[in-house]
C-alpha positions as CSV (number, residue, x, y, z in Angstrom):
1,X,-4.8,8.0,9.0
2,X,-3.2,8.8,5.7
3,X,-2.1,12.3,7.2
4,X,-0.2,10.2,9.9
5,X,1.1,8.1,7.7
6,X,2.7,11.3,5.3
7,X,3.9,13.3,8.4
8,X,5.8,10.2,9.7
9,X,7.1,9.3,6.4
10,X,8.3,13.5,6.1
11,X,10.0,12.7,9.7
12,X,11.8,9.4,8.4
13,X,12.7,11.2,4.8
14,X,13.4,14.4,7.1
15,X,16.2,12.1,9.2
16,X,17.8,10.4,6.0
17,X,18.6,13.8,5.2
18,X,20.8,14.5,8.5
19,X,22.0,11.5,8.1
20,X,23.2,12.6,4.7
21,X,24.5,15.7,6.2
22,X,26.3,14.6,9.1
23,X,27.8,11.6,6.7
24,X,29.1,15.0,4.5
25,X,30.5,16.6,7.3
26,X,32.9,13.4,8.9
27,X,33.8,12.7,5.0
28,X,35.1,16.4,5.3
29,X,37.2,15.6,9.0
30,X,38.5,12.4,8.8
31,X,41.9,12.4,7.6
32,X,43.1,9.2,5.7
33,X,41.5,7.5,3.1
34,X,39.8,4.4,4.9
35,X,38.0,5.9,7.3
36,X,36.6,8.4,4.6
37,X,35.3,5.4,2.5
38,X,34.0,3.6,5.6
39,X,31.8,6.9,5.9
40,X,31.3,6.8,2.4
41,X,29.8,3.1,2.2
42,X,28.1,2.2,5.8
43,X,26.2,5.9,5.9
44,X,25.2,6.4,2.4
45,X,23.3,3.0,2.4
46,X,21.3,3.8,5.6
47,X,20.4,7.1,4.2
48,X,19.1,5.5,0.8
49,X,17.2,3.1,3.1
50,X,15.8,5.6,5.3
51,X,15.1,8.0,1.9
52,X,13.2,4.7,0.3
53,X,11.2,3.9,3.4
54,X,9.5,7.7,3.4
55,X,9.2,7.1,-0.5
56,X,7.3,3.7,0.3
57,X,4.9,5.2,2.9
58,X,4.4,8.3,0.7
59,X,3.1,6.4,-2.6
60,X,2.0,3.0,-1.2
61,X,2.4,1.3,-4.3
62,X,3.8,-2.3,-4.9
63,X,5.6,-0.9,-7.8
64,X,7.7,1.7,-5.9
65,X,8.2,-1.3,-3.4
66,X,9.6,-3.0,-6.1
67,X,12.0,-0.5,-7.7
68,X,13.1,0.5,-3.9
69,X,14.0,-3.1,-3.3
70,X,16.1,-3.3,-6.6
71,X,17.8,0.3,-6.0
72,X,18.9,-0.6,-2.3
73,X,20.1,-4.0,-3.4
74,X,22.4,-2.9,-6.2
75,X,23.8,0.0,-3.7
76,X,24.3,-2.7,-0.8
77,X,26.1,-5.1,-3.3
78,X,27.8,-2.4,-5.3
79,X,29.1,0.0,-2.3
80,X,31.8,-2.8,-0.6
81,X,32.9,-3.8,-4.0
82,X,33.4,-0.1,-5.2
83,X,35.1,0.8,-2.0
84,X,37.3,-2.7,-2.1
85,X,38.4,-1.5,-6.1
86,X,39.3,2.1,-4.9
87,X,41.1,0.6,-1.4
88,X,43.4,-1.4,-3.8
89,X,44.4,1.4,-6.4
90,X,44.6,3.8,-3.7
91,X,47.4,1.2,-1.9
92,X,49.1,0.4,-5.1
93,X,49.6,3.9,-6.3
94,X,50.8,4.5,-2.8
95,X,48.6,7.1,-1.6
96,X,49.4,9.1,2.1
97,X,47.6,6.6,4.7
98,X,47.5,3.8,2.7
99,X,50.8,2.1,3.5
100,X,51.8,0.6,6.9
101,X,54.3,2.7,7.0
102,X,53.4,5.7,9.7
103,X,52.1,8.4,8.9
């Protein structure tokens, strides 16, 4: 059962890794800022939480559990903020795309 367990946990940590990836690549396409950080925020959390669900199933511990829980709770509270702070000094500074003016 355990072997199961690890191959499905390889799959699931296997997927947060293309996840990853094709986050990478529409950071690299989209043109303007927003839609870089919406990329940058939504994606990035579900690849932690995919990469910390193969962790859990790998080690089975309820100390991993725990430090998983605490490390995808500070990135789920931290990412909007982060992205909010950069949203507003990007718009004050007057960066291309930014503006309602067209572009």
């Amino acid at each position: 059962m355990t072997d199961i367990i690890d191959i499905i946990a390889g799959i699931i940590m296997l997927f947060s890794s293309l996840v990853v990836l094709i986050a990478s690549i529409g950071i690299w396409r989209f043109k303007n800022l927003y839609a870089r950080m919406h990329v940058v925020t939504k994606v990035s959390s579900l690849g932690l939480l995919l990469l910390l669900i193969g962790v859990n199933l790998l080690f089975r511990d309820w100390f991993v559990l725990f430090e998983s829980a605490i490390i995808f709770g500070v990135l789920v509270f931290l990412s909007p903020v982060a992205a909010h702070v950069i949203a507003r000094a990007a718009r004050s500074i007057g960066i291309p795309g930014t503006t309602d003016e067209a572009e």
